[in-house]
C-alpha positions as CSV (number, residue, x, y, z in Angstrom):
1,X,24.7,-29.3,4.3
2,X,25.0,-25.9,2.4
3,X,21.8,-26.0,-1.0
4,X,23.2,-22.9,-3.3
5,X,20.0,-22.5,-5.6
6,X,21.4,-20.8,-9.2
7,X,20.6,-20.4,-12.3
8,X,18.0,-17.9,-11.4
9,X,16.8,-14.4,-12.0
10,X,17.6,-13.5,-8.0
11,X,15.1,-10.5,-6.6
12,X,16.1,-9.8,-2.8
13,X,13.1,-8.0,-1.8
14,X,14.8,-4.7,-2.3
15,X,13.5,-2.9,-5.4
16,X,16.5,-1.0,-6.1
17,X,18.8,-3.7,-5.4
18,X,20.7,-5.3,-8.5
19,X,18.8,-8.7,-9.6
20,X,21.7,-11.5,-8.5
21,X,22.3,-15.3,-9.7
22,X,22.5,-18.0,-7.3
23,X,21.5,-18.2,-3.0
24,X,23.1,-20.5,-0.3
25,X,21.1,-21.7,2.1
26,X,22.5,-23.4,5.3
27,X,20.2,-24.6,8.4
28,X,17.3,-22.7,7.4
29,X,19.3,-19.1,7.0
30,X,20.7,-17.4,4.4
31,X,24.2,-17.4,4.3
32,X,24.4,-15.9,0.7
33,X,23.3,-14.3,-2.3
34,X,24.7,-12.8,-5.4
35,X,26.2,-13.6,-8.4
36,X,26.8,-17.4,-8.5
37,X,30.8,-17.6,-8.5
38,X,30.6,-15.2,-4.5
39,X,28.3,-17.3,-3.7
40,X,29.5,-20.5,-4.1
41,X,33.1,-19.5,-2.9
42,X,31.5,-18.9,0.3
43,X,29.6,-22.4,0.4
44,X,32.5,-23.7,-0.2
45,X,32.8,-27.4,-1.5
46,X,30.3,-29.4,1.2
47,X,27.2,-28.1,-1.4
48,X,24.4,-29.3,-2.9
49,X,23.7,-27.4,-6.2
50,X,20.3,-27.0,-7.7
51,X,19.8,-26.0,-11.1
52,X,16.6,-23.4,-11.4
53,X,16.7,-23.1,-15.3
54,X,16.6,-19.6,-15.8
55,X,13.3,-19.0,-13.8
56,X,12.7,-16.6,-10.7
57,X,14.2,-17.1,-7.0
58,X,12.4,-14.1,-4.6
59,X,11.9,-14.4,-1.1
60,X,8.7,-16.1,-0.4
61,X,5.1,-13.8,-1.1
62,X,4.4,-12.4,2.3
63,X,0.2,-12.2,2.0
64,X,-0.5,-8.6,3.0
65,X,-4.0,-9.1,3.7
66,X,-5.6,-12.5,3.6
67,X,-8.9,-14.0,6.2
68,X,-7.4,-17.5,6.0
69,X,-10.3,-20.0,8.0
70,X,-13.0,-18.3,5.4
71,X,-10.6,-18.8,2.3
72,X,-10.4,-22.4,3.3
73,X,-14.1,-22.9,4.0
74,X,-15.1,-20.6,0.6
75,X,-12.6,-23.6,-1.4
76,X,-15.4,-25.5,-0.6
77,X,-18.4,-23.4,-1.7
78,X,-19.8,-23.6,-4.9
79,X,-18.2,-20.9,-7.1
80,X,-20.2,-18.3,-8.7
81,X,-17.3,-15.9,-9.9
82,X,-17.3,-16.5,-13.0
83,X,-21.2,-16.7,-13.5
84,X,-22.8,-13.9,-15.8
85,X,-26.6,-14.8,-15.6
86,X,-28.7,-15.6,-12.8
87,X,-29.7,-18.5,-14.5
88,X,-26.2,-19.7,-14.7
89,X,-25.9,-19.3,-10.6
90,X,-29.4,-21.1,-9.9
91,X,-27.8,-24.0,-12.3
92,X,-24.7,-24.3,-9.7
93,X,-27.1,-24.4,-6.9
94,X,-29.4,-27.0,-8.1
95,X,-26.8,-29.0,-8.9
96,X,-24.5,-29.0,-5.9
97,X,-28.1,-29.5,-4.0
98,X,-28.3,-33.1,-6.1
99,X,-24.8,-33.8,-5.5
100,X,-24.7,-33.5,-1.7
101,X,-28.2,-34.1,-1.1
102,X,-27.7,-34.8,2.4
103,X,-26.0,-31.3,3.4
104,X,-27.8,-29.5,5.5
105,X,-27.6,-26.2,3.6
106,X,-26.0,-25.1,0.4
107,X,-23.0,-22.5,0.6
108,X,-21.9,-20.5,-2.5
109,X,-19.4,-17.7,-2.8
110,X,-18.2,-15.0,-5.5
111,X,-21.9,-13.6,-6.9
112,X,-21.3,-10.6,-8.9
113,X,-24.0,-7.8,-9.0
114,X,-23.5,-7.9,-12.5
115,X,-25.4,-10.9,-13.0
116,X,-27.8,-10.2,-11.3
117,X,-31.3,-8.9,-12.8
118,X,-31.4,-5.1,-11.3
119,X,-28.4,-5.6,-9.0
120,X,-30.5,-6.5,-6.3
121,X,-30.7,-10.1,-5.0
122,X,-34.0,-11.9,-3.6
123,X,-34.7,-15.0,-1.7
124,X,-36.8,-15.8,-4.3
125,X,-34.3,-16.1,-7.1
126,X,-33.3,-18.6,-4.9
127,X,-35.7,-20.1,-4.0
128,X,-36.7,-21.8,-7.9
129,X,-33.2,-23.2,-7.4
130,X,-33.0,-24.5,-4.2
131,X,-36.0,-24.1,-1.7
132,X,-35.9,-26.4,0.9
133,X,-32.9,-26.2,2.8
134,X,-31.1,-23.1,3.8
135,X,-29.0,-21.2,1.2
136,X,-25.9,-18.7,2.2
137,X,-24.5,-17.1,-0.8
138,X,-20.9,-14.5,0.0
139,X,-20.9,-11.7,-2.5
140,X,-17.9,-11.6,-4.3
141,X,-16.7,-8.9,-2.0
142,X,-17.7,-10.5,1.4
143,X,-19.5,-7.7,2.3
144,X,-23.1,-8.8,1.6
145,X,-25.1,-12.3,2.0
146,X,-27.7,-13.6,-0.5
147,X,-29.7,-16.2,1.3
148,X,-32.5,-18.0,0.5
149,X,-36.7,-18.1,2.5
150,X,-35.3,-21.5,4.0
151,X,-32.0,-19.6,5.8
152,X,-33.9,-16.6,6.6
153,X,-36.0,-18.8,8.5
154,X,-33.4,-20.3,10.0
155,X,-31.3,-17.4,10.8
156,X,-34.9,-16.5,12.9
157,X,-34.7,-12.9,10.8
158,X,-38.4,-11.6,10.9
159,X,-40.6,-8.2,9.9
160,X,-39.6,-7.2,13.4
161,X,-35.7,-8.1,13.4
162,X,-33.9,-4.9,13.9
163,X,-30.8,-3.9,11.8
164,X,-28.0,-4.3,13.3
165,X,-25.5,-1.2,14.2
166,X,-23.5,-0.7,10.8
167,X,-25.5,-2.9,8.8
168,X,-29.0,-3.4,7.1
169,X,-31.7,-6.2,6.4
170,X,-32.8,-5.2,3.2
171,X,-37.1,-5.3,2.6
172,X,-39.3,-4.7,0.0
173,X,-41.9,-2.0,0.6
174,X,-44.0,-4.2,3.1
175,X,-41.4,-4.5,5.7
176,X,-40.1,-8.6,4.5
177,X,-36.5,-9.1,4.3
178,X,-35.7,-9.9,0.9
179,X,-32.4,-11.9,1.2
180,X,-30.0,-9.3,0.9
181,X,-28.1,-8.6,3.9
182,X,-25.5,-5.6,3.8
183,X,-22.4,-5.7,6.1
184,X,-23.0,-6.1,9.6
185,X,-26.6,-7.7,8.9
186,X,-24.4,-10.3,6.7
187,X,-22.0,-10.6,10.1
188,X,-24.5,-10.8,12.9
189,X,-27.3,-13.3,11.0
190,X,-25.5,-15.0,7.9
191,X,-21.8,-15.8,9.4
192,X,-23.1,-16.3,13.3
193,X,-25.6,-19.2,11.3
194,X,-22.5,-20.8,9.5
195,X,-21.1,-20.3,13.1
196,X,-23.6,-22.5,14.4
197,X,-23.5,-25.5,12.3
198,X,-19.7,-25.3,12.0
199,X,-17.9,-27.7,13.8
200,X,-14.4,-27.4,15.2
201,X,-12.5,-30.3,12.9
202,X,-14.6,-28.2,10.0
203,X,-12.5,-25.1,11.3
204,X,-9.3,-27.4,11.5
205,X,-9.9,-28.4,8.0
206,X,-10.5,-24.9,7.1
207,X,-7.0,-23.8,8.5
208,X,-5.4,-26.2,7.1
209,X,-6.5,-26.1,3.3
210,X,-5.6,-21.8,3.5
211,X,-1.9,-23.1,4.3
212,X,-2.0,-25.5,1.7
213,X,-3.2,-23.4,-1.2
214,X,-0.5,-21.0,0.0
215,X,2.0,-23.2,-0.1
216,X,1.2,-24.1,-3.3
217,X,1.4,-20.0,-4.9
218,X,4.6,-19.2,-3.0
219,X,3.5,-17.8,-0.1
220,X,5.7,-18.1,3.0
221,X,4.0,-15.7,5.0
222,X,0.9,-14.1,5.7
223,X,-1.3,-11.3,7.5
224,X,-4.8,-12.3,8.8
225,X,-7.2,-9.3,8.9
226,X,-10.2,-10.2,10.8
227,X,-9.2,-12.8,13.8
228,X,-12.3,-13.2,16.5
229,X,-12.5,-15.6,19.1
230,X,-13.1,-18.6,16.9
231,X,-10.0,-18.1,14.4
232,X,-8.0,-17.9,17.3
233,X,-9.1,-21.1,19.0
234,X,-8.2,-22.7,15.6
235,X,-5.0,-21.1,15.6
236,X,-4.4,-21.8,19.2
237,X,-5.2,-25.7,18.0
238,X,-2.7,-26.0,15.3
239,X,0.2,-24.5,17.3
240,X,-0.9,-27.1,20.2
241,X,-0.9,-30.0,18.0
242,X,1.9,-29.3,16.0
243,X,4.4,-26.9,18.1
244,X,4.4,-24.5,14.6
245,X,2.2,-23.4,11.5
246,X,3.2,-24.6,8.0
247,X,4.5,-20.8,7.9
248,X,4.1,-17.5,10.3
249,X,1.3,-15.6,10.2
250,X,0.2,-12.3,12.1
251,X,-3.1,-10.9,12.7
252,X,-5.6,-8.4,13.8
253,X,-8.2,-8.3,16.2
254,X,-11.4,-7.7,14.0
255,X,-13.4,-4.7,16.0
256,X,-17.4,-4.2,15.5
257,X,-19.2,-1.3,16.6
258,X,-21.7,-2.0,18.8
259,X,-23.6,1.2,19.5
260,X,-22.3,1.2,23.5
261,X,-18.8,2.4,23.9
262,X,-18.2,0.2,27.3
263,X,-18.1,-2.7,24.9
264,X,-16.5,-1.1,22.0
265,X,-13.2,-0.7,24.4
266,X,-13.6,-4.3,26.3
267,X,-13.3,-5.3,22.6
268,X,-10.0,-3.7,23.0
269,X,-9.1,-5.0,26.4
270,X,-10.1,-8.2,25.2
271,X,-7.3,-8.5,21.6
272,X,-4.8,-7.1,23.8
273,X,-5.3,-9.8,26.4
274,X,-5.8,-12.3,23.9
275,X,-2.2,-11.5,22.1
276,X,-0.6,-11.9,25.6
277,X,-2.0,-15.1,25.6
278,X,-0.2,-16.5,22.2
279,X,3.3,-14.5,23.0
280,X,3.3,-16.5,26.0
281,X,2.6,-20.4,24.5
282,X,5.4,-22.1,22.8
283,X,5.6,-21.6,19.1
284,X,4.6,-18.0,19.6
285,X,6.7,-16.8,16.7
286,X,4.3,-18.8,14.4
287,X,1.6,-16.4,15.0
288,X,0.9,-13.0,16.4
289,X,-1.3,-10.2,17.4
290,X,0.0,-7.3,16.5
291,X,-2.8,-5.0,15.8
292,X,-7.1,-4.4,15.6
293,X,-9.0,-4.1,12.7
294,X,-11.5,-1.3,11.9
295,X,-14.1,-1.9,8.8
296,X,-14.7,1.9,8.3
297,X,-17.0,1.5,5.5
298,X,-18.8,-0.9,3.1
299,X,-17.9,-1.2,-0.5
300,X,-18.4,0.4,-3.8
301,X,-20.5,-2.1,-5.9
302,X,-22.9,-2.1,-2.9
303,X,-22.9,1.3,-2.7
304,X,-22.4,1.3,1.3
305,X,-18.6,2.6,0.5
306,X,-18.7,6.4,2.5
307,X,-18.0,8.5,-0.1
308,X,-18.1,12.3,0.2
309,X,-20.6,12.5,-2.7
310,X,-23.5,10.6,-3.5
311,X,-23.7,7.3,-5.3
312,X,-25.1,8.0,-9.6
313,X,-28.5,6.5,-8.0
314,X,-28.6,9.6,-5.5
315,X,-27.7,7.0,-2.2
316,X,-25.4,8.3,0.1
317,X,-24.3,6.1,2.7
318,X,-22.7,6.6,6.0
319,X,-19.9,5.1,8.0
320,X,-19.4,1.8,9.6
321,X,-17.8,3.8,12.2
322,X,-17.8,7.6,12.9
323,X,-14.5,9.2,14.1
324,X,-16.9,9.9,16.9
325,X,-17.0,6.6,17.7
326,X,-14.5,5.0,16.8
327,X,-11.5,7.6,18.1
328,X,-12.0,6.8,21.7
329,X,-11.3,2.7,20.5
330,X,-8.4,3.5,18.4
331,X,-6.3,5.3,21.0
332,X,-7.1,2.5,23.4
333,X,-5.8,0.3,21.0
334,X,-2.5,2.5,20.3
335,X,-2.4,2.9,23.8
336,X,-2.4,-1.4,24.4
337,X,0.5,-0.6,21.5
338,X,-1.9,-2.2,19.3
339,X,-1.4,-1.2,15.4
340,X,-4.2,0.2,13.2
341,X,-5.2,-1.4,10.4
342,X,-8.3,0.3,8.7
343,X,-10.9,-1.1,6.1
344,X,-11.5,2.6,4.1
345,X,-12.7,1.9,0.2
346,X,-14.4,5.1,-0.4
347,X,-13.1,8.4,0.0
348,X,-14.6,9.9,3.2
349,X,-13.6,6.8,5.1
350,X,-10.2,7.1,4.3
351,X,-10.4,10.8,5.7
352,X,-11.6,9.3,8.7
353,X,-8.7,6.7,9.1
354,X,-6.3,9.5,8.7
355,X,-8.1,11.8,11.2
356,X,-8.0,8.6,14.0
357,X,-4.0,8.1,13.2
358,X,-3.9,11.9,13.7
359,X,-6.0,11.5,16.8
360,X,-3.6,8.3,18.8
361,X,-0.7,10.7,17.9
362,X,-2.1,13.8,19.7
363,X,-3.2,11.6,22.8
364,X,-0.7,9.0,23.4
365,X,1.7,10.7,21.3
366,X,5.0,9.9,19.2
367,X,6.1,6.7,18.9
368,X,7.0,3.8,16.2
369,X,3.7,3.0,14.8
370,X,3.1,1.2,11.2
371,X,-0.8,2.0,10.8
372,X,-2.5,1.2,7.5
373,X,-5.1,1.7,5.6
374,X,-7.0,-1.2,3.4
375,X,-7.9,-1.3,-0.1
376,X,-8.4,2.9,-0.9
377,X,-10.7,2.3,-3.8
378,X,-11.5,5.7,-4.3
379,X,-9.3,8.6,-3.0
380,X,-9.0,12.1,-3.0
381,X,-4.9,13.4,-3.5
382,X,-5.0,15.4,-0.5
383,X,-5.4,12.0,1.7
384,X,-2.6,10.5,-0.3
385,X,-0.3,13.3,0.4
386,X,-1.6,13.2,4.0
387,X,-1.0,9.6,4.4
388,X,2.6,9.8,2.9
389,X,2.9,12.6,6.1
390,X,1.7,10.8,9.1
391,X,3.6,7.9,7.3
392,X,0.1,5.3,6.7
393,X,0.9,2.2,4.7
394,X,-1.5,1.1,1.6
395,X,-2.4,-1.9,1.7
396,X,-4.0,-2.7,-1.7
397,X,-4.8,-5.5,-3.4
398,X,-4.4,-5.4,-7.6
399,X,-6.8,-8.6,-8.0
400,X,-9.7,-6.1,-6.6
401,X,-9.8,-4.1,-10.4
402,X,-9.5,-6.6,-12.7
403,X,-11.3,-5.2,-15.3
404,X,-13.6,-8.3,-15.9
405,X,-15.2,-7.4,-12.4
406,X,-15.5,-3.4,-12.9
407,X,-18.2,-2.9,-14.5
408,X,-20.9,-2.1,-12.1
409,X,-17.8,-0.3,-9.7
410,X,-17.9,2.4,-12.4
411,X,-21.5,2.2,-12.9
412,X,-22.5,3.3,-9.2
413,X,-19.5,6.0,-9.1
414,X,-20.0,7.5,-12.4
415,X,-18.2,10.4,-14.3
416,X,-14.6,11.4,-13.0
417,X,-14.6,8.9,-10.1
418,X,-15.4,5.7,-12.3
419,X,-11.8,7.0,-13.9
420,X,-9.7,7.6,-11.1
421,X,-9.8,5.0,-9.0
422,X,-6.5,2.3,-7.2
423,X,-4.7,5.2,-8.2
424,X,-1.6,3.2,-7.5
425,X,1.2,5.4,-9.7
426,X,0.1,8.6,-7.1
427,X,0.8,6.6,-4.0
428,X,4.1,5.4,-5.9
429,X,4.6,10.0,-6.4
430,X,3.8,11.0,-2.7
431,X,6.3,8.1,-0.9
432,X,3.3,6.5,0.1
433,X,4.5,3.2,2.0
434,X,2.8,0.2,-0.7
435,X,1.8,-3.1,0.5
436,X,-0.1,-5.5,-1.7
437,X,-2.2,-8.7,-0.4
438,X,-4.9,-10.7,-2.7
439,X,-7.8,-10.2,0.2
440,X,-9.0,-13.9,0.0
441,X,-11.1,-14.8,-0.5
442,X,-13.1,-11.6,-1.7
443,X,-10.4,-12.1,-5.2
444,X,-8.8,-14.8,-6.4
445,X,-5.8,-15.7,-3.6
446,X,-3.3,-16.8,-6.7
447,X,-0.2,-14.9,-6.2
448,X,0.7,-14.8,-9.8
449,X,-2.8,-13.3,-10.8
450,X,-2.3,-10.3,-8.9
451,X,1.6,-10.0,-9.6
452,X,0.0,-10.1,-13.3
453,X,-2.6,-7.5,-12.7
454,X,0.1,-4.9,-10.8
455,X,2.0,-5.1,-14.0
456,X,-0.5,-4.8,-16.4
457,X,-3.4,-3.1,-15.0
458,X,-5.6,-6.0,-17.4
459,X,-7.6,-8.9,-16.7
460,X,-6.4,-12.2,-15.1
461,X,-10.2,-13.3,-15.4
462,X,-11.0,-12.9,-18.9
463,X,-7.5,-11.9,-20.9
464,X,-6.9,-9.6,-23.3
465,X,-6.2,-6.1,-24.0
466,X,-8.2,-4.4,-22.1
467,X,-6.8,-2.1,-19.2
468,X,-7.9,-0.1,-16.4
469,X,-5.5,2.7,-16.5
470,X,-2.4,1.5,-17.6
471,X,-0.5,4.8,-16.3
472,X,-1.0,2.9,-12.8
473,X,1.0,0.0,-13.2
474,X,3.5,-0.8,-11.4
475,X,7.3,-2.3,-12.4
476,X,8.4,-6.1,-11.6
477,X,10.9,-4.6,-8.8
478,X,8.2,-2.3,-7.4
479,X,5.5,-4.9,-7.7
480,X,7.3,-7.8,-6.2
481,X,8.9,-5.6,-3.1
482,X,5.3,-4.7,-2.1
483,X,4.1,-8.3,-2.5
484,X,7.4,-9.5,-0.4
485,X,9.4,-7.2,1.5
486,X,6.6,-4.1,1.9
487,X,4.1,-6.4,3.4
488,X,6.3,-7.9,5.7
489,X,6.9,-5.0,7.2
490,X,3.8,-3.8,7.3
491,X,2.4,-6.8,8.5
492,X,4.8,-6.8,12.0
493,X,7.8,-9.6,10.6
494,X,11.1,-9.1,11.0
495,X,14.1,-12.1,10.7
496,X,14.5,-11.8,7.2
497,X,11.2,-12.5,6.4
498,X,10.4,-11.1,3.0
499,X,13.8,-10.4,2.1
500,X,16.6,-12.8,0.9
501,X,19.4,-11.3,3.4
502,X,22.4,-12.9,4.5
503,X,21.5,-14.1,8.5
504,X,17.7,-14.2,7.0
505,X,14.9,-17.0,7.7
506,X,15.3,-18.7,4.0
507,X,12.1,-18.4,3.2
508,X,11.5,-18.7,-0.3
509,X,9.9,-19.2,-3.6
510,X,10.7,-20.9,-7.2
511,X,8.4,-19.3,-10.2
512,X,9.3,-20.4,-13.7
513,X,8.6,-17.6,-15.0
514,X,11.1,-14.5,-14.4
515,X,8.9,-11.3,-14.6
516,X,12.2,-9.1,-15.1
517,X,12.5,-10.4,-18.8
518,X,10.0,-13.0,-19.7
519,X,6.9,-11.4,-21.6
520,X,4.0,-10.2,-18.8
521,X,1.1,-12.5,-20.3
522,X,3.3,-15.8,-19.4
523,X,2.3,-15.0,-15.4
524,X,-1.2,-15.8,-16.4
525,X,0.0,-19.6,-16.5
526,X,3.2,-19.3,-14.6
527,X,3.9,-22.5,-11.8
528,X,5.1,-22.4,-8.4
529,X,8.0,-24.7,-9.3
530,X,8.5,-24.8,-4.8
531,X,8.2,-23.1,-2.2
532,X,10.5,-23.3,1.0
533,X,10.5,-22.7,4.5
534,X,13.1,-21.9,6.7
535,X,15.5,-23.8,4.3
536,X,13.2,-26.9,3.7
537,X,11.3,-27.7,0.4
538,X,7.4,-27.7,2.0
539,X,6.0,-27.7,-1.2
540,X,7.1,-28.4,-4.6
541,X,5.1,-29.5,-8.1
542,X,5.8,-32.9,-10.1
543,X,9.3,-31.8,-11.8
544,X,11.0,-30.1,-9.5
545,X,13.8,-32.1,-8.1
546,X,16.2,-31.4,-5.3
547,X,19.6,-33.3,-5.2
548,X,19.9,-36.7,-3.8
């Protein structure tokens, strides 16, 4: 049976290409699209016909940059987000600690600095909440843990705990760990703990709850940036058990530096052998390998972003990695034909993602490559034009500057950087390669919030007028290529995958909203009306009705 979907503002994927009416579908392929009187002569009279009242048809959101097993396990944290007080988080805590009070510790994700008193989390502020059992608190950015005395103890960490290599154990002037751990100290103590009392059907159910809020916002596909050992057991489950995922999905190998390069480059060894494993199990095209992941630097509101200058309160931090270090990896990576895909938020680390790129090319030398470069906070023009050379992709994700949540990102830059940063519109000017993802679940994974935010440069969080640079914004054509099209080819797919293309997997979405004409704020409360893969309805809300 032929399904011609019509009625509908049509985007291909193609940003130039004219916006068309209807799409035939036929055994989970495209088999046309364009303006509804082609189409249906080609479908011919053996066709169902489903009317899509004037709202959006676009290929399926292709997640550019997503951690899928922590989105599903932060769903069940207790959400801080939106909390502007201190005394509003220790209220969440408290309560979820009467409501479960047979957990064994209490999880919470989405702090902002902002709220709390001097930017600087303690155990102690903690502590009058929740004292007695362990508590493990995700910044909103993922890149720093707020724990509690109770999980310090349990995590074993100590006066004479050592840092770890790219990361820090913050103390007050005695030598005692606070509660704040930054970057790899959140990695090696506060995520190897939740390791610990994690169970595999907890993982499962993880997995499983990513898909399905997915499902729900559109997406069809999606690229995991930070796949260890454990992720790909639970991968490696799903396809066993079910022969396929809910939708593809490609990854990267997430690489920490260690301090010893023997074990930097076994890391290597060890993704490349790991994606030979998948390719060769049945139901390999649901997921991939296809590249290693670098976290270059820390992030702004932290101040552990590598910047070239110094922070407004006169800190300076380093790189995760050094080129010095990490070169030697990357070309073993290129090398295993392995692509790059590097976390660089300020602006010295995105010098140093461009200078290893430089550096596979010179060893191993030309070849089809698609690195890419995460987030680019804060950048300087001669990297953009630099990246739009060695042809980098930037991935970037619009949800990370909602204005509600810059605040203390401008504070800690100051002066002419608070002002220039996601400078979007000068990647758009140089040919920069875009590719836009959400980052779940460091922002908000709804698709629509970050479409919203790409057009409008305001606040999905708290709306109204206020903008961050509006000169940045983006149009619904450019906006919805990178979310669809862009990504999936940055992210490894091919078969039609974030494109609506005659021969195509039909893999798609149904908004009822059509950003092309309808006014921008209406996104803010726009519905997934379904969401298809490979031709079959795997998700649909209450009034959306197929033929019978």
């Amino acid at each position: 049976m032929i399904t011609v979907y019509e009625n509908a503002a049509v985007f291909t994927g193609d940003e130039h290409a004219p916006i068309g009416e209807a799409v035939a579908v036929e055994s989970g392929r495209i088999l046309a699209v364009g303006v509804s009187s082609a189409v249906l002569d080609i479908a011919g009279d053996s066709t169902q016909r489903v009317d899509l009242e004037g709202g959006l048809l676009a290929p399926g959101f292709v997640e550019g940059h997503t951690h899928m097993m922590m989105l599903g396990q932060t769903l069940d944290k207790v959400q801080l987000r939106d909390c502007s007080s201190l005394e509003e988080i220790q209220e969440r805590l408290a309560l979820r600690r009467r409501e479960q009070p047979e957990a064994p510790c209490v999880l919470g994700s989405g702090w902002m600095f902002d709220a709390v008193p001097g930017d600087r989390p303690t155990a102690a502020m903690i502590d009058e909440a929740v004292g007695d059992i362990p508590v493990l608190l995700d910044s909103n950015d993922v890149h720093s843990a707020w724990v509690n005395t109770a999980a310090l103890e349990a995590m074993g960490i100590t006066e004479e705990t050592p840092d770890p290599h790219g990361g820090e154990i913050v103390r007050d002037a005695q030598g005692k760990a606070t509660g704040f751990l930054l970057e790899n100290a959140a990695i090696e103590h506060a995520w190897s703990y939740l390791e610990s009392v994690t169970t595999d059907d907890d993982r499962d159910r993880f997995l499983d709850s990513a898909f399905r809020v997915y499902l729900e916002n559109g997406v069809t596909s999606a690229t995991d940036m930070g796949v260890g050992e454990t992720e790909a057991a639970t991968f490696r489950r799903r396809l066993e058990r079910d022969g396929r995922l809910p939708f593809p999905v490609t990854a990267h190998w997430l690489l920490r530096p260690t301090g010893d390069p023997t074990r930097d480059l076994a890391a290597v060894a060890r993704a490349a052998e790991v994606r030979d494993q998948f390719a060769a199990l049945p139901g390999s095209e649901w997921f991939r390998i296809v590249g290693v992941k670098f976290i270059l630097d820390g992030v702004i509101d932290a101040c552990t972003a590598a910047m070239r200058d110094p922070y407004v309160d006169g800190t300076h931090a380093g790189p995760i990695w050094t080129f010095e270090s990490a070169a030697p990896v990357a070309v073993a990576a290129d090398s295993h034909g392995l692509e790059l895909a590097m976390h660089a938020i300020g602006d010295h680390a995105s010098e140093i993602a461009l200078d290893l790129v430089a550096e596979c090319v010179r060893v191993n030398g030309p070849r089809p490559r698609t690195p890419r470069i995460e987030h680019l906070e804060s950048v300087t023009e001669e990297t953009i034009a630099r990246m739009a050379g060695l042809g980098v992709v930037a991935s970037m994700q619009p949800v990370h500057c909602d204005p509600a949540i810059m605040g203390n990102w401008m504070a800690v830059l100051g002066g002419e950087r608070a002002e220039s940063g996601f400078p979007w519109q000068k990647f758009r000017e140089a040919g920069v390669r875009i590719a836009l993802g959400t980052d779940a679940p460091t922002a908000p994974h709804q698709m629509s919030q970050n479409l919203f935010i790409a057009l409008t440069t305001r606040s999905a969080l708290e709306p109204g007028d206020a903008n961050y640079h509006p000169e940045r914004a983006f149009t619904p054509g450019q906006a919805l290529s990178a979310l669809t099209l862009a990504s999936a080819r940055a992210g490894g797919f091919a078969d039609g995958i974030g494109e609506i293309a005659p021969g195509g997997r039909a893999n798609l979405f149904v908004l009822d909203v059509d950003p092309f004409s309808d006014r921008e704020d209406r996104l803010l409360e726009a519905q997934v009306r379904a969401t298809i893969v490979d031709g079959e309805v795997t998700w649909k809300n209450g009034d959306f009705s197929m033929p019978g």
